[in-house]
Short mmCIF file of the C-alpha atoms (twelve columns), coordinates in Angstrom:
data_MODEL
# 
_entry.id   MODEL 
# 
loop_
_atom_site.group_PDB 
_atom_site.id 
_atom_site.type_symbol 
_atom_site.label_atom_id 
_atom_site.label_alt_id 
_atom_site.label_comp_id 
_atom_site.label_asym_id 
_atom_site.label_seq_id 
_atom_site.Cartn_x 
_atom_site.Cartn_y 
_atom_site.Cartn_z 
_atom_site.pdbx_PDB_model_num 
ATOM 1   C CA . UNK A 1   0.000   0.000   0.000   1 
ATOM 2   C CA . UNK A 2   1.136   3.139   -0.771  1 
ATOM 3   C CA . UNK A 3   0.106   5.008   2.209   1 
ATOM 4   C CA . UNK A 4   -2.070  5.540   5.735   1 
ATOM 5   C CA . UNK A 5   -5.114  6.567   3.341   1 
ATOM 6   C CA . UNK A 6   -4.689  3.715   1.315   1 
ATOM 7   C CA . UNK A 7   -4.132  1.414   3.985   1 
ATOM 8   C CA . UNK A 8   -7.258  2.765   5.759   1 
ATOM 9   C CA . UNK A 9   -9.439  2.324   2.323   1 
ATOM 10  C CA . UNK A 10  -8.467  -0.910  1.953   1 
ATOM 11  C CA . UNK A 11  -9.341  -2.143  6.220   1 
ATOM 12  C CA . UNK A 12  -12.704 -0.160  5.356   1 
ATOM 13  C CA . UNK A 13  -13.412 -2.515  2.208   1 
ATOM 14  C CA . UNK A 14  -11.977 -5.301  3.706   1 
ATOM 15  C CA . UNK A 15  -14.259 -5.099  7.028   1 
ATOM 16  C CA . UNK A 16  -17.299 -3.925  5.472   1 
ATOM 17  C CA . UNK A 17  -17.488 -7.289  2.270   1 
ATOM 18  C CA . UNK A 18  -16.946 -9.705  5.623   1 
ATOM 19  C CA . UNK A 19  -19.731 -7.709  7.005   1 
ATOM 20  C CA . UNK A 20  -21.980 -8.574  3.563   1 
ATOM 21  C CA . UNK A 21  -21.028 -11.483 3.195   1 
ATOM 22  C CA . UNK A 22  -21.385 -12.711 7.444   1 
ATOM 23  C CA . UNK A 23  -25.271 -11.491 6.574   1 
ATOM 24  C CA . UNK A 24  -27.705 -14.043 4.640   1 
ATOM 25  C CA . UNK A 25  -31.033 -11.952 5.501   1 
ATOM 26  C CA . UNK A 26  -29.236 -8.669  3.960   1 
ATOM 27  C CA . UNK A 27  -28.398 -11.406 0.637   1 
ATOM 28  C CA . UNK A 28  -31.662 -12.484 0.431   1 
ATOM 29  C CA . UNK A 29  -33.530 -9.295  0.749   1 
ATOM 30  C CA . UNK A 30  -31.112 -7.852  -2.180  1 
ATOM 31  C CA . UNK A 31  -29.734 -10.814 -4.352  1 
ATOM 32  C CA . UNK A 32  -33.848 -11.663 -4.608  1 
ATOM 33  C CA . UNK A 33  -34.862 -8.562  -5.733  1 
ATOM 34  C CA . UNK A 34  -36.159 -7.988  -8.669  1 
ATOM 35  C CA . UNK A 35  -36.470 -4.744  -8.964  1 
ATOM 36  C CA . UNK A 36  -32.775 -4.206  -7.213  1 
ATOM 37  C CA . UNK A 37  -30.653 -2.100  -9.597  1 
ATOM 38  C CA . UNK A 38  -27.435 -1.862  -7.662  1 
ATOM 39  C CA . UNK A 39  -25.085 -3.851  -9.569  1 
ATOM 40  C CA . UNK A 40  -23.002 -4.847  -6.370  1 
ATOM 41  C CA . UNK A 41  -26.530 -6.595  -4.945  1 
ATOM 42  C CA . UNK A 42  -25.612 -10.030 -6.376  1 
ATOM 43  C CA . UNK A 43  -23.383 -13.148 -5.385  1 
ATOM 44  C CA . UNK A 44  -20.871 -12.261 -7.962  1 
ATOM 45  C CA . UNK A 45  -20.137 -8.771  -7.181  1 
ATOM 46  C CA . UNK A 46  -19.970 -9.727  -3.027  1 
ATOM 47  C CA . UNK A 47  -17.317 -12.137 -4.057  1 
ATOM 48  C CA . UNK A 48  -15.201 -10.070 -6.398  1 
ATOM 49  C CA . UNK A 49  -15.653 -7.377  -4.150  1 
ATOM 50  C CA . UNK A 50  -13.879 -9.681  -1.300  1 
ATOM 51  C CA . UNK A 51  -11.235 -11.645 -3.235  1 
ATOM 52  C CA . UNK A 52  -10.574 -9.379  -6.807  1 
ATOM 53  C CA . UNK A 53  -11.292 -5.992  -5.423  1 
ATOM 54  C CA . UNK A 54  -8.886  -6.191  -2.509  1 
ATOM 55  C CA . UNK A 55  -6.645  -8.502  -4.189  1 
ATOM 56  C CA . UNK A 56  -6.665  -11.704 -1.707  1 
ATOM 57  C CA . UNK A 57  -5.137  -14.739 -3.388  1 
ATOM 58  C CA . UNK A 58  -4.151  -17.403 -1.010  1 
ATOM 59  C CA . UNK A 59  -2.884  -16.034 2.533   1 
ATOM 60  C CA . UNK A 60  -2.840  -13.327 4.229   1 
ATOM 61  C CA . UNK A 61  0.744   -13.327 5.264   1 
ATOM 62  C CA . UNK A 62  1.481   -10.903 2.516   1 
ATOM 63  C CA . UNK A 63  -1.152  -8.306  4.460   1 
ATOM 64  C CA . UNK A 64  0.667   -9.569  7.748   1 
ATOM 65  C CA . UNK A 65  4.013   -8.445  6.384   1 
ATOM 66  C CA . UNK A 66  2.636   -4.863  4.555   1 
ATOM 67  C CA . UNK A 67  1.010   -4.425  7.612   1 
ATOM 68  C CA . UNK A 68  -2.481  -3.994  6.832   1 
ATOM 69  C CA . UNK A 69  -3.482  -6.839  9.313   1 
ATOM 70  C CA . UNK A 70  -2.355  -7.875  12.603  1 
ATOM 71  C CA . UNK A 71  -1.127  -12.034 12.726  1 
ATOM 72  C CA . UNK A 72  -4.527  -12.782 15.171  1 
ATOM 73  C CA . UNK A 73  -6.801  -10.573 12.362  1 
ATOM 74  C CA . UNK A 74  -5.140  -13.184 9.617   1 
ATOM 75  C CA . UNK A 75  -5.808  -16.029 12.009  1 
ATOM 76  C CA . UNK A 76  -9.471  -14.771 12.994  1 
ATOM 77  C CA . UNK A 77  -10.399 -14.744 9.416   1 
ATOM 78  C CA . UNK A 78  -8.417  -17.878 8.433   1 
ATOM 79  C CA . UNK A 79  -11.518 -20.432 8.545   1 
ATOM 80  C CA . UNK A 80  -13.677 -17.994 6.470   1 
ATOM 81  C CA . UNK A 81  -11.096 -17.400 4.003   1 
ATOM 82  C CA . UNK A 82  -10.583 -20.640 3.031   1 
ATOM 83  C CA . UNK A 83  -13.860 -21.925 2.954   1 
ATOM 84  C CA . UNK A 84  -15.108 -18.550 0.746   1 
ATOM 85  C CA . UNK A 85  -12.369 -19.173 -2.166  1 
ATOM 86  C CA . UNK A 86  -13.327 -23.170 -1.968  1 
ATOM 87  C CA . UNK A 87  -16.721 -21.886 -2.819  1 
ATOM 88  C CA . UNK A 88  -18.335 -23.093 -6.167  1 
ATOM 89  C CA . UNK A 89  -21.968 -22.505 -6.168  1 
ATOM 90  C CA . UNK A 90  -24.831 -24.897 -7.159  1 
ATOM 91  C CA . UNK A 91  -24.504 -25.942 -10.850 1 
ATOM 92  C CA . UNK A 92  -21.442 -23.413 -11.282 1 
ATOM 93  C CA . UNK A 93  -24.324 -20.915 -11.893 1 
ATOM 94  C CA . UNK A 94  -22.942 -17.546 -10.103 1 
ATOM 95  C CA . UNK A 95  -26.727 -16.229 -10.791 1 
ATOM 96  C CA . UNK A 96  -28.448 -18.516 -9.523  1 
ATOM 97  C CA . UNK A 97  -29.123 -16.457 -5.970  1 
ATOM 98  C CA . UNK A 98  -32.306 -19.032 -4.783  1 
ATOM 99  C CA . UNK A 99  -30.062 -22.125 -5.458  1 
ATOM 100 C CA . UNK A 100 -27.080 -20.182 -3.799  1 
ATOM 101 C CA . UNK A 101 -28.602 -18.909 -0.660  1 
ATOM 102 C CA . UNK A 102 -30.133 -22.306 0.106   1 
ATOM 103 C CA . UNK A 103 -26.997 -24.013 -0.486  1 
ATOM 104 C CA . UNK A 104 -25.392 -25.680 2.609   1 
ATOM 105 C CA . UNK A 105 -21.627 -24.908 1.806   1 
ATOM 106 C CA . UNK A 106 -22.632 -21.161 1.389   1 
ATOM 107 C CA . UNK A 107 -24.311 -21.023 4.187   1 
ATOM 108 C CA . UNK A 108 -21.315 -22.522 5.892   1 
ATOM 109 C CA . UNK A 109 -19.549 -19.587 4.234   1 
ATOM 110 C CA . UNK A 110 -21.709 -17.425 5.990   1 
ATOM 111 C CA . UNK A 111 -21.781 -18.398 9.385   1 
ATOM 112 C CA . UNK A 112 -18.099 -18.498 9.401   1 
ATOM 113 C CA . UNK A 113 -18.048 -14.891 7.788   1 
ATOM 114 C CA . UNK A 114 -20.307 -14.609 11.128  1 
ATOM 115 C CA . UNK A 115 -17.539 -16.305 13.109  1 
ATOM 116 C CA . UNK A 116 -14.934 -14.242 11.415  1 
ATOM 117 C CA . UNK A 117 -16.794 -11.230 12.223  1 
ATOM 118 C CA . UNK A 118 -17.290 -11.845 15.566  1 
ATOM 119 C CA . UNK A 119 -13.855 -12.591 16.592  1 
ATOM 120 C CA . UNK A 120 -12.504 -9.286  14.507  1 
ATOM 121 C CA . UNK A 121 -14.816 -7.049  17.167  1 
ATOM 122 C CA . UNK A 122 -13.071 -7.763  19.667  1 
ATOM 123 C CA . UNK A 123 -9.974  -6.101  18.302  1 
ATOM 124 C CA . UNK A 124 -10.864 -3.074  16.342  1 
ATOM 125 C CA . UNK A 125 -11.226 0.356   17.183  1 
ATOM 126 C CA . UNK A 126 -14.149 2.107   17.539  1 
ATOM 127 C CA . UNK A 127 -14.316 3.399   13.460  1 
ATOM 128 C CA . UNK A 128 -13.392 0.256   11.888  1 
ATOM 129 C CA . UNK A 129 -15.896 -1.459  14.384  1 
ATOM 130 C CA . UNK A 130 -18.427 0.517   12.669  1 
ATOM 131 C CA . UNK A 131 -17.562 -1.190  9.419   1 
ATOM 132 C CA . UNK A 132 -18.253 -4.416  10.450  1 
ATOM 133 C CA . UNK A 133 -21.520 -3.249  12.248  1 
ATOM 134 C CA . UNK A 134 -22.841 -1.084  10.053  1 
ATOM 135 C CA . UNK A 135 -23.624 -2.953  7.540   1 
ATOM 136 C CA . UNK A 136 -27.680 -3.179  6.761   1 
# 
């Protein structure tokens, strides 16, 4: 990262897509809405938004090192990581929201976004809590 501001953008995206994607009644009230024209309201854009958009690839040790996350944020997130790049939806249909949101392995996903979540809280300050709270 080139600097603080940078650094801070990045937390703020970084908290805010575990937030989305920790919350299955927020992805059901917008992924199944029809009339929904915010692009970012679908499975596809939640997931590049978490693993493109803030360029996670395997690890987090990289973040560890740059210092954008503390070792215990890397471990508290570990589980969540893991198991939301193993994701492949139903039929390898990333549009198929009803057949996604009733899917056991994303709703694994979820609750250990959930998990994730809750063990980040305990650790944040008071702004980047708000990230991961804020979310609605």
């Amino acid at each position: 990262m080139k600097n603080k501001k940078h650094m801070a953008e990045w937390r703020k995206n970084w908290l805010t897509s575990i937030a989305e994607l920790s919350d299955i009644d927020k992805q059901r009230r917008v992924w199944l809405d029809t009339q929904q024209a915010n692009p970012h309201s679908s499975f596809v854009e939640y997931m590049s938004s978490y693993l493109d958009d803030l360029f996670i690839v395997d690890d987090f040790q990289d973040f560890v090192d740059k210092g954008l996350i503390s070792q215990k944020e890397a471990e508290c997130v570990r589980e969540f990581h893991l198991l939301a790049r193993s994701y492949t939806p139903p039929q390898n249909d990333d549009y198929d929201h009803p057949a996604i949101l009733n899917d056991p392995n994303w709703v694994n996903v979820v609750n250990a976004a959930a998990e994730a979540k809750r063990r980040l809280l305990g650790g944040l300050d008071e702004n980047e809590t708000k990230f991961l709270t804020s979310v609605a």
